[in-house]
N, C-alpha and C positions, 0 to 999 in steps of 0.2 A: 535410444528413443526418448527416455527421459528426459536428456538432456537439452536434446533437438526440442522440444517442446520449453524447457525453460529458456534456451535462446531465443525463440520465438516470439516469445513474450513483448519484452523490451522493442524488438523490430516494430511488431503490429502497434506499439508504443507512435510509433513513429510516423507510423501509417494514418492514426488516427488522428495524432496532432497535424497533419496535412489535408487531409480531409475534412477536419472542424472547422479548421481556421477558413479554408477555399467553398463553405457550405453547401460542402455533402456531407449533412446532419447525418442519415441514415446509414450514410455509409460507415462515417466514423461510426454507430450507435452499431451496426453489423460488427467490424473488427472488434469493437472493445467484448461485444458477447463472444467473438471469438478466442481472443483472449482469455477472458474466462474462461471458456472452455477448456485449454490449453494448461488453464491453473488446475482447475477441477482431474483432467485428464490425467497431469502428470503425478500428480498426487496418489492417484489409484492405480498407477501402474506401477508406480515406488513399491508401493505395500502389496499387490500383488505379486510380484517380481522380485521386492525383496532389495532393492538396490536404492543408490543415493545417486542424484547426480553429482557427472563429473569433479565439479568445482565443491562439491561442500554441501552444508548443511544451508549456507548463506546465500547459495543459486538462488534457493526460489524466491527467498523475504528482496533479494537486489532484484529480480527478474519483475517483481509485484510493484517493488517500488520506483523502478524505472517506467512502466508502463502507467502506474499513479499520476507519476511526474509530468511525463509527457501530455498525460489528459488536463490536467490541471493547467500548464502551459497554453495549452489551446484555448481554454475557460480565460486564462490573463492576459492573454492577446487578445480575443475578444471583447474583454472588458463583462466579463461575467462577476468575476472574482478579484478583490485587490491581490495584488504582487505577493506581498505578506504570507498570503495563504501556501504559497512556495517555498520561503523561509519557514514554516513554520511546519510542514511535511519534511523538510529536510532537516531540520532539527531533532524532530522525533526517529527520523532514523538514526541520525548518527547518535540520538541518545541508543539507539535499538543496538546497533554495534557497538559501542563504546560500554555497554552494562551487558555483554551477554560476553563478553572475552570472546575469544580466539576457539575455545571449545562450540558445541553446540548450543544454539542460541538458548537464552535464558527464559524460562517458561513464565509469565504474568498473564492472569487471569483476564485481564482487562485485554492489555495491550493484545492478545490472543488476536484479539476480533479487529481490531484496530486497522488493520488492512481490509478486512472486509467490508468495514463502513466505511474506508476510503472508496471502496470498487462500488458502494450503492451510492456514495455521493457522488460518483465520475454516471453513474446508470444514470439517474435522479435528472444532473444536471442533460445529458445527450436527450435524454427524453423530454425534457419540460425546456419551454423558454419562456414562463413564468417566472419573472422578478422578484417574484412574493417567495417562488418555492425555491430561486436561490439563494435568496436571503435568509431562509429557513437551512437551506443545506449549508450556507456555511456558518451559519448558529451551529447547528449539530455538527458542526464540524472542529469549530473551537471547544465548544462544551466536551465532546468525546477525549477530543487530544489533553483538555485538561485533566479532566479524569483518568486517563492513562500513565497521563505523565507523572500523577500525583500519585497512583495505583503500583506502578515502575517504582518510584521513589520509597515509598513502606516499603515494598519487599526489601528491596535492597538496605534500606536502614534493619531493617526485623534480622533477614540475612548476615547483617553484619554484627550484629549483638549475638546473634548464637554463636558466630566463627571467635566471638573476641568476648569474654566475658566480664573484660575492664571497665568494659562501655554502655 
């Protein structure tokens, strides 16, 4: 079950970027709460239950960030958001996988949330078609990512002076 719910994710991804872009705002604005749902859901049934999904520890952060992806895509086909703002969510993941290895992902305080203020910027934007408050969402949206990245970055320097004490 868990698992069927992190699959799902990424679909209703798909759903929503079809639906934004053909304006059915509400509709898209329903699936992505859905969505959420589906995050929120599968999370509490892991810890009640006790299990991981299938694929890993990395299901849900790839399920979250496909379904990010997708919303944001619909924002840059419509001309919500520059292109950039694509590049620069996929950056931050492959910084996300690339600094957490192959074990379970690597824990920063920042970066924690850093999907989560993706999923109120994909809210923000579906809700408002105020110019003023996307220009605001994606202020906060570069300012966030640069403090994580920069947040990402100490740890892992801090990290690596404790493992190497040459350095």
């Amino acid at each position: 079950m868990v698992t069927a719910l992190v699959i799902l994710r990424p679909a209703i991804g798909i759903l929503v970027f079809l639906t934004f872009v053909n304006d059915l705002i509400t509709w898209a604005l329903l699936l992505f709460l859905l969505a959420c749902c589906t995050d929120a859901l599968d999370g509490v049934m892991a810890k009640w239950f006790s299990v991981s999904p299938a694929f890993g520890s990395y299901s849900d952060p790839v399920a979250d960030f496909l379904l990010i992806l997708a919303s944001f895509s619909a924002f840059v086909v419509e001309d919500i958001y520059p292109t950039w703002i694509l590049l620069l969510i996929i950056l931050m993941f492959v910084q996300f996988v690339l600094t957490s290895g192959m074990g379970r992902p690597l824990y920063d305080p920042v970066g924690k949330y850093y999907g989560a203020m993706l999923f109120g910027a994909v809210a923000i934007t579906l809700v408002s078609a105020n110019p003023i408050v996307h220009r605001a969402v994606l202020m906060g949206v570069v300012l966030y990512t640069t403090g994580s990245a920069a947040s990402r970055s100490l740890l892992l320097l801090r990290r690596r002076k404790t493992c190497d004490p040459h350095l």
